[in-house]
C-alpha positions as semicolon CSV with decimal commas, in nm:
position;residue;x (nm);y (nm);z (nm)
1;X;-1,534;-1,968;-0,829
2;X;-1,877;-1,998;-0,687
3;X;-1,981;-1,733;-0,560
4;X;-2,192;-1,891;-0,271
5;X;-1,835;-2,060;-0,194
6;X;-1,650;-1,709;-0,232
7;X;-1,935;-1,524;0,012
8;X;-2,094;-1,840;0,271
9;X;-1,713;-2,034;0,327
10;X;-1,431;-1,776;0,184
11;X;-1,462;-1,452;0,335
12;X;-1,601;-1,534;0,699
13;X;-1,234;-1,812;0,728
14;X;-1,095;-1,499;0,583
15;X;-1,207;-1,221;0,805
16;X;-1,181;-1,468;1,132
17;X;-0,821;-1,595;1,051
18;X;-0,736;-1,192;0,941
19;X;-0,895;-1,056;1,292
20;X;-0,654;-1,288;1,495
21;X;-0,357;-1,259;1,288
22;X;-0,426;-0,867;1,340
23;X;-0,466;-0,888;1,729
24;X;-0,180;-1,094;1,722
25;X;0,031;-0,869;1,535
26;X;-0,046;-0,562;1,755
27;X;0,021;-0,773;2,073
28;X;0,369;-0,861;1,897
29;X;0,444;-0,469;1,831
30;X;0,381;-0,323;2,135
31;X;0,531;-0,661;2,351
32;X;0,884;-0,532;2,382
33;X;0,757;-0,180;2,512
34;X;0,538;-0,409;2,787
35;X;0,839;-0,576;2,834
36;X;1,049;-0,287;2,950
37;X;0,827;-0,130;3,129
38;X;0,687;-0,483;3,319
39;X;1,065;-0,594;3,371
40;X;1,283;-0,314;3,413
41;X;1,014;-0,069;3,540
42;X;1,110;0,195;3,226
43;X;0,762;0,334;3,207
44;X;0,772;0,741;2,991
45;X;0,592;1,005;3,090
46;X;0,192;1,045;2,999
47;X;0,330;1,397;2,857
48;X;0,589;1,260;2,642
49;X;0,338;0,983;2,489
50;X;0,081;1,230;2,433
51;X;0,370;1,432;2,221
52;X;0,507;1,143;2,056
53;X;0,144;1,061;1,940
54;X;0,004;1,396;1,823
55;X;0,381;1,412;1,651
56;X;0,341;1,103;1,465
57;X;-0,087;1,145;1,368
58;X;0,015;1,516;1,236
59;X;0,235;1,360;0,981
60;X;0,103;1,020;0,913
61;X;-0,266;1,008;1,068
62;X;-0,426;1,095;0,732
63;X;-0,252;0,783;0,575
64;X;-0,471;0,565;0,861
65;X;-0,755;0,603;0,619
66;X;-0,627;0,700;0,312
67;X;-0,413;0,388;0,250
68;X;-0,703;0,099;0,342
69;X;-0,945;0,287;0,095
70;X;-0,643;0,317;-0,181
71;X;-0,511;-0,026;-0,151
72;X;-0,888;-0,228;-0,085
73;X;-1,010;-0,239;-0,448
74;X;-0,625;-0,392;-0,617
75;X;-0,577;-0,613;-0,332
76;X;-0,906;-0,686;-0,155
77;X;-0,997;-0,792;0,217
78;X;-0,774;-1,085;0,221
79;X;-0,479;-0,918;0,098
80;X;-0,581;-0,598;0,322
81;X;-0,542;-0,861;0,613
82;X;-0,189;-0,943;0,470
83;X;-0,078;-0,621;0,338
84;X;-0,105;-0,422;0,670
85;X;0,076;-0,658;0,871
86;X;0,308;-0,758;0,648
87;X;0,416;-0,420;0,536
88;X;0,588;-0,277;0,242
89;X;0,262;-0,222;0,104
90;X;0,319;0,030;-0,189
91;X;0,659;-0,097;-0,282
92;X;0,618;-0,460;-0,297
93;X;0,237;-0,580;-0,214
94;X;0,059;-0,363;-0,462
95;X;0,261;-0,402;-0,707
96;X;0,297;-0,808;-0,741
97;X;-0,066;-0,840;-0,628
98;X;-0,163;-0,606;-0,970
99;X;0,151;-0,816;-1,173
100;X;-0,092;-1,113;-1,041
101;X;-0,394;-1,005;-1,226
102;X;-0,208;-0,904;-1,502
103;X;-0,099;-1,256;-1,564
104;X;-0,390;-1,451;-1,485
105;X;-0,625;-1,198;-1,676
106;X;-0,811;-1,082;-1,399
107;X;-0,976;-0,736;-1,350
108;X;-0,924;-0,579;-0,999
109;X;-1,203;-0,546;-0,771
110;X;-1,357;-0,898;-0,858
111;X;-1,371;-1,184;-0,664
112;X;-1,112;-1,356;-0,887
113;X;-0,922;-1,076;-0,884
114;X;-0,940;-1,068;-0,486
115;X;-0,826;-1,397;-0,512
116;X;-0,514;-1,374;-0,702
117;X;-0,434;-1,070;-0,527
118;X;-0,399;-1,301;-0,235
119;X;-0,148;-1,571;-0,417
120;X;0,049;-1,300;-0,558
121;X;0,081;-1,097;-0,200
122;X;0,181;-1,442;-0,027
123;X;0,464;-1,526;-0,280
124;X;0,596;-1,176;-0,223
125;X;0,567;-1,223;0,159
126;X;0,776;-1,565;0,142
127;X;1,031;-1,384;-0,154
128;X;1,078;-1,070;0,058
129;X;1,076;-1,288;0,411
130;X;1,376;-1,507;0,255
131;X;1,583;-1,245;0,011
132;X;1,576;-1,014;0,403
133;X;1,676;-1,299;0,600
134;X;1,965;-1,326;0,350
135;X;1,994;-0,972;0,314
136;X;2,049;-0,883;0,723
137;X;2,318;-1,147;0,745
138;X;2,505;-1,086;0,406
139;X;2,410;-0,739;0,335
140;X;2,671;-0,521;0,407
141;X;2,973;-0,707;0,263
142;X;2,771;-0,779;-0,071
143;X;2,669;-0,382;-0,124
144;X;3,013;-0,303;-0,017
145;X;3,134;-0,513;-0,336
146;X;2,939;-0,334;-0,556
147;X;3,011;-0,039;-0,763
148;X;2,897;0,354;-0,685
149;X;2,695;0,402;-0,968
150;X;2,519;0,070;-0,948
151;X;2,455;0,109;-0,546
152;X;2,318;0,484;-0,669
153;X;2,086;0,326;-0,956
154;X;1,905;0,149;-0,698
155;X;1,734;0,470;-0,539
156;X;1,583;0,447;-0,929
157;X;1,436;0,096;-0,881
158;X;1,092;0,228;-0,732
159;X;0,996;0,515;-0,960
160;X;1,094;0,253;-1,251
161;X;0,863;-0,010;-1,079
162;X;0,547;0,224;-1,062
163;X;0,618;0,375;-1,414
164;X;0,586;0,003;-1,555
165;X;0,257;-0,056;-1,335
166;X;0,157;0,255;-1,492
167;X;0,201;0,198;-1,876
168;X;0,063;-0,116;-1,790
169;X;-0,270;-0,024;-1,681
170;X;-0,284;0,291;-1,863
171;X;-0,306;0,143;-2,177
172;X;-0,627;-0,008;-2,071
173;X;-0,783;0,297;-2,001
174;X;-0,557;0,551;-2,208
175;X;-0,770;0,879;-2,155
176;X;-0,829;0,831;-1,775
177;X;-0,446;0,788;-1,715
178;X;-0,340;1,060;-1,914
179;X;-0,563;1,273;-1,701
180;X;-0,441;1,150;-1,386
181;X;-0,093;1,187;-1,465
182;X;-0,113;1,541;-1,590
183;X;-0,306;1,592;-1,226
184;X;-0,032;1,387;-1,040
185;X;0,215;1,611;-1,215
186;X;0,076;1,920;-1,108
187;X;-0,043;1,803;-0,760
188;X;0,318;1,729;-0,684
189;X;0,472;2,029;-0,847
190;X;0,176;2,261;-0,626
191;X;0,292;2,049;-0,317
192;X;0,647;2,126;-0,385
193;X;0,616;2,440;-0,427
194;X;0,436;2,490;-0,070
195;X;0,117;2,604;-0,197
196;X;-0,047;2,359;0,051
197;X;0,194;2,426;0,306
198;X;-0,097;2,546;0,541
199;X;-0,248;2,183;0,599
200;X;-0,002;1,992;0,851
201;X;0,235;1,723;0,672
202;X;0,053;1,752;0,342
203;X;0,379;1,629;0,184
204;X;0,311;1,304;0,327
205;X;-0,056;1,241;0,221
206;X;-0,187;1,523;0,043
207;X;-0,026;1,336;-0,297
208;X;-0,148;1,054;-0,265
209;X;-0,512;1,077;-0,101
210;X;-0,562;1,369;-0,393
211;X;-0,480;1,126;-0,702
212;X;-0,676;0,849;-0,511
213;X;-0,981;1,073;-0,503
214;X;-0,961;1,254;-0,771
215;X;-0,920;0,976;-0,974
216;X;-1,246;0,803;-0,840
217;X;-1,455;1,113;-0,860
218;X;-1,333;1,102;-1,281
219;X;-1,418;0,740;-1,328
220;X;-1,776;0,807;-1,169
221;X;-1,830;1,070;-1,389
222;X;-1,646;0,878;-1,704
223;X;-1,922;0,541;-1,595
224;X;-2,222;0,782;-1,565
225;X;-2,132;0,968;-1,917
226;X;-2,057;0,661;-2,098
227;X;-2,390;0,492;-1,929
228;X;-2,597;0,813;-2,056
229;X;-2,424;0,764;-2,453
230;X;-2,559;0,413;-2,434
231;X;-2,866;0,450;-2,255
């Protein structure tokens, strides 16, 4: 892909078609509130927003930032756009958007790589649109014909999914994800054991924004040390 293409006619249709799918989307979220309070006059209190919002920032604010920075270099602006409206970002976008790159033999953070990102986010957002639509109507009677033990496997379906992304990129860079899982693994087990107890809903983000981090600050230092070997 040229990358005058990519920079001068790509990423400006991208950015102005991801700005009003955005707007749109957050007119669409908050319509049905407008809606009762415009039509049947059902307005709450300033008090109990205020509550509901400090409530809800305590827990999950930290994730406002942490998750655009996290997700940005697999899946890119474009799929940023996508991701964030489309939801299910960690459980279905990230991983077919890295699957993506995988196949067509693309590293992450390129432009190619921003590009297939895209494709692969798109089929998942058609796939997980239709297998939903099917799901909400049929759902119910199809789970209720399945077995216990297969209806309790499927809490096992996500960790599985990640611990395949993992041995799949790890053995690219084998030293750097050994390090970061013996750090995830004691991150987790600290957080667990409420040693971080003091910082407000740090079992929601602390994880997470640590091994993102953390994981940065030892590829820096892994670039600069490997730079100075060859230098």
């Amino acid at each position: 892909m040229s990358n005058n293409f990519y920079k001068d006619e790509y990423m400006p249709k991208i950015n102005r078609i991801g700005k009003m799918t955005g707007y749109v989307g957050v007119i669409l979220a908050f319509l049905p509130a407008v809606a009762l309070a415009v039509v049947y006059g059902l307005l709450p209190k300033p008090a109990a927003l205020l509550t509901a919002f400090v409530s809800g920032a305590s827990a999950f604010g930290v994730l406002w930032f942490v998750e655009p920075i996290s997700y940005f270099p697999v899946v890119g602006p474009a799929g940023t756009y996508m991701a964030f409206l489309s939801g299910n970002i960690s459980n279905m976008r990230i991983p077919c958007a890295s699957m993506a790159q995988v196949a067509a033999d693309v590293e992450p953070g390129t432009e190619k790589g921003s590009v297939i990102a895209t494709i692969g986010m798109a089929v998942s957002i058609i796939i997980n649109t239709s297998v939903l639509t099917v799901g909400a109507i049929l759902g119910t009677s199809v789970l209720e014909m399945l077995p216990a033990s297969v209806i309790s496997a499927l809490n096992y379906l996500l960790p599985a999914l990640f611990g395949a992304l993992i041995v799949q990129f790890g053995i690219k860079m084998k030293k750097h994800s050994l390090v970061m899982v013996l750090i995830a693994i004691a991150l987790y087990t600290a957080i667990g054991m409420g040693v971080f107890n003091w910082l407000p809903g740090a079992s929601n983000w602390l994880g997470t924004m640590g091994c993102v981090f953390l994981s940065i600050a030892i590829g820096l230092a892994t670039l600069k040390n490997t730079a100075k070997k060859e230098a």
